[in-house]
N, C-alpha and C positions, 0 to 999 in steps of 0.2 A: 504494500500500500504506500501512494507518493505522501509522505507527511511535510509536504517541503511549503512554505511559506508563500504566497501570495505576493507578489513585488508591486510596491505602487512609488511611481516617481511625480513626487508634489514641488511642481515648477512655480516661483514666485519671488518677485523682487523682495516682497517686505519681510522681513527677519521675524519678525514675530508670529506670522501665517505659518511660513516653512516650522516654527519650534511647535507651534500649536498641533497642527496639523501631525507633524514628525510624533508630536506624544500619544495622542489620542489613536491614528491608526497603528502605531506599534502593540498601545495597552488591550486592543479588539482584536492581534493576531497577527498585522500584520507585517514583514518587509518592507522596509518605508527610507527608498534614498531621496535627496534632494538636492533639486538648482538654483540658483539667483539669479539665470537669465536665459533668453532663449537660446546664444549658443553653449552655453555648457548645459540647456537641457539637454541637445543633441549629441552632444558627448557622453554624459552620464548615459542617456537613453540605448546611444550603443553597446557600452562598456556593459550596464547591466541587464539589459534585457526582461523589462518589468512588464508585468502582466498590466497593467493600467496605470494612465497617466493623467493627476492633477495638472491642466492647464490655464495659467492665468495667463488674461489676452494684454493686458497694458505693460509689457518691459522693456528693460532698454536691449539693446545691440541686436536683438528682433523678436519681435513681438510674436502674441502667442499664436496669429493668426500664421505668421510666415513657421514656426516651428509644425504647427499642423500640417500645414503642407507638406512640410520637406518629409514629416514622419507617415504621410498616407504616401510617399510615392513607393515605398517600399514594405511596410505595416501595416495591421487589419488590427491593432492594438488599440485596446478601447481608450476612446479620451473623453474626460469630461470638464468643460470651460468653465474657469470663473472669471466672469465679469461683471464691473460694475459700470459699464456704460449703460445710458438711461435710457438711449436708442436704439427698439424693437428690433431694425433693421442689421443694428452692429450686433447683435445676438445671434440672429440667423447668421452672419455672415458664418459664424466658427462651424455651423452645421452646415455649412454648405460645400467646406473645406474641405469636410470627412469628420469632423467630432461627433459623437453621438447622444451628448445630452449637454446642457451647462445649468451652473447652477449662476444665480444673481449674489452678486457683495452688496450689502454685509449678510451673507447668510450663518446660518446656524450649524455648526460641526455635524451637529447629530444629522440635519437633514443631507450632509455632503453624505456621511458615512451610509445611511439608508442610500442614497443615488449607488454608490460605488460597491454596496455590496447587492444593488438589483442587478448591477448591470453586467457585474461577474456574474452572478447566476445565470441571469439570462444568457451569457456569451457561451457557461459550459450547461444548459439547459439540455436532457434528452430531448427526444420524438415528440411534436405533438400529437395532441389525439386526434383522430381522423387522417393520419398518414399511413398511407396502405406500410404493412409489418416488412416488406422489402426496403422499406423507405425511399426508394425512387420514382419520381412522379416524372412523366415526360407528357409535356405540352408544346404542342407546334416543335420548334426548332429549339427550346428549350429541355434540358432534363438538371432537374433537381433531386440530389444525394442528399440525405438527413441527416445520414447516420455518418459522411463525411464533411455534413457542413460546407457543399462544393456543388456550385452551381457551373451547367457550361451552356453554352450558346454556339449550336453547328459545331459541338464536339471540343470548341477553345473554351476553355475556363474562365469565366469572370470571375472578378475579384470582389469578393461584397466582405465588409465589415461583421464585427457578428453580430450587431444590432441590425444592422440592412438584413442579413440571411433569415434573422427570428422574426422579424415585422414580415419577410417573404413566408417564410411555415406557418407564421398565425393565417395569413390573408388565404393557403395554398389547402391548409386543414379544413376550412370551412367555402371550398370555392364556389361560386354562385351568391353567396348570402354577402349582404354590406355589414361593413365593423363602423360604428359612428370614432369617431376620431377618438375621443374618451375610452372608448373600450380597447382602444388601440393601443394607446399608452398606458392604461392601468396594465394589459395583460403582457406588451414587451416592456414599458421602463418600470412599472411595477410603484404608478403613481396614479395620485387622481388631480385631474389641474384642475390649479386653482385660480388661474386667472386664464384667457381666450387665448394670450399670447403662448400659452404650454403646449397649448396642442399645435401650435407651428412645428413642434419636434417632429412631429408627425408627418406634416406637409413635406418637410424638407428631406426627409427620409425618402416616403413614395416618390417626390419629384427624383430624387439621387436613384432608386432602382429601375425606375422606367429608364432615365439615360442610361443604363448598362443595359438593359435590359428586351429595350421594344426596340423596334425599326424605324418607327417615328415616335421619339417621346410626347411631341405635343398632339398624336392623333393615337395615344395608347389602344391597345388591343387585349392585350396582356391585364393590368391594374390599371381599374375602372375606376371612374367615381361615381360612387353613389350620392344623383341630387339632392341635396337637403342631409343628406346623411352621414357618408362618409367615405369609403373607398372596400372595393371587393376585387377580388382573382376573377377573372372569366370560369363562369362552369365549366370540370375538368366532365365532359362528357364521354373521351376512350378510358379504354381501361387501366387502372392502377397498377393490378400487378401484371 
C-alpha cells in the first residue's frame, strides 16, 4: 500500500500566507513545499513534482497567470488560484489558462483546504455510475477510457486535466439528461455556489472540452447546452460494451 504523502506547492509572495498555509496543510497530512515567486514556483515545481499546486495570481518576476501556462504546457497537475482581484473577468482568466478552481483573498484556510482536498479526490475518483463495467465508451470519432482516465480523438490522445476528464464522466454517465450548472459543481468540485459568478467554473470548463474536443466548438455536437438549464452529453444511442 503507497502511504507516501500528498505534495502541495503553495506559491505566494506574502511571507505570512506561505507560513500559514505551510502549517495548517502539513498538520491535515500533508507534503507542503513552497515559492515567493512565479519563477522559482517553476523551479521548485520541477525539482518536486507535487500532486497540487496553490496558485496566487498577483507576483513579481511573473505572475500566477504566466506560471499557469508554462505549467499546462506540459502538466495535467491540479491548480487552484488565489486571487484577490475584484474583477469577475480577471478570475476567469486563471480558468481559462488550465487552473481548475480559484479561491477569492481574503479567504478562509479551512474553505482552501475543503477546495484542495475535493479536488484530489475528485482527480483520483473511481468509475462513475452509469459507465458501462469495461469503462470505454466510444462516440463518433471519440472513445473514452475510465478506468485510464484517457481520452482520444481519431485514435490521438487528448490531453484533459482531471477536472476536464471528471466534468466529461459526470456529463458521459448520464448522456441525454441536462446537469443544471449547480449540480455540476456540487458533484465534480464538491461545492454548492454561493454567488452566480461560481458557476462560471463550470462554463469555462465545458467551453475548454469542446475546444479539445468537437470539430466546431462554437457549433458543438458532442456537449450540449441545455436552455434555461445547463449542459448534457448527446445521447450515447450505440452500444456501450
Amino acid at each position: 500500500m503507497d502511504n507516501r504523502k500528498e505534495k502541495i506547492l503553495v506559491v505566494d509572495d506574502e511571507a505570512s500566507i506561505r507560513r500559514i498555509l505551510e502549517t495548517r496543510l502539513s498538520m491535515i497530512g500533508y507534503d507542503v513545499v513552497t515559492a515567493a515567486d512565479g519563477e522559482e514556483a517553476i523551479e521548485v515545481f520541477n525539482r518536486e513534482h507535487p500532486d497540487l499546486v496553490v496558485l496566487d495570481v498577483m507576483m513579481p518576476k511573473l505572475d500566477g497567470y504566466g506560471v499557469c501556462q508554462e505549467l499546462r504546457k506540459d502538466s495535467d497537475v491540479p491548480i487552484i488560484m488565489l486571487t484577490a482581484l475584484g474583477d469577475v473577468a480577471d478570475r476567469i482568466t486563471g480558468l481559462e489558462l488550465g487552473a481548475d478552481d480559484y479561491v477569492v483573498k481574503p479567504f478562509s484556510p479551512k474553505e482552501l483546504e475543503a477546495r484542495i482536498r475535493s479536488v484530489l479526490r475528485r482527480v483520483d475518483r473511481g468509475t462513475a455510475s452509469g459507465i458501462p463495467s469495461s469503462g470505454v465508451i466510444q462516440v463518433s470519432d471519440i472513445k473514452i477510457d475510465t478506468n485510464k482516465r484517457q481520452v482520444y480523438k481519431r485514435s490521438e490522445r487528448i490531453r484533459l486535466t482531471g477536472m476536464e476528464f471528471s466534468l466529461l464522466e459526470l456529463l458521459v454517465s448520464r448522456s441525454g439528461e441536462p446537469f443544471s450548472r449547480s449540480e455540476i459543481l456540487q458533484e465534480v468540485w464538491g461545492y454548492t455556489p454561493e454567488r452566480h459568478v461560481d458557476t462560471r467554473v463550470v462554463d469555462v470548463h465545458i467551453s475548454r472540452l469542446r475546444s479539445k474536443l468537437e470539430d466546431d466548438p462554437s457549433n458543438p455536437e458532442l456537449i450540449l447546452t441545455a436552455r434555461g438549464t445547463g449542459y448534457l452529453f448527446q445521447r450515447i444511442t450505440e452500444p456501450k460494451e
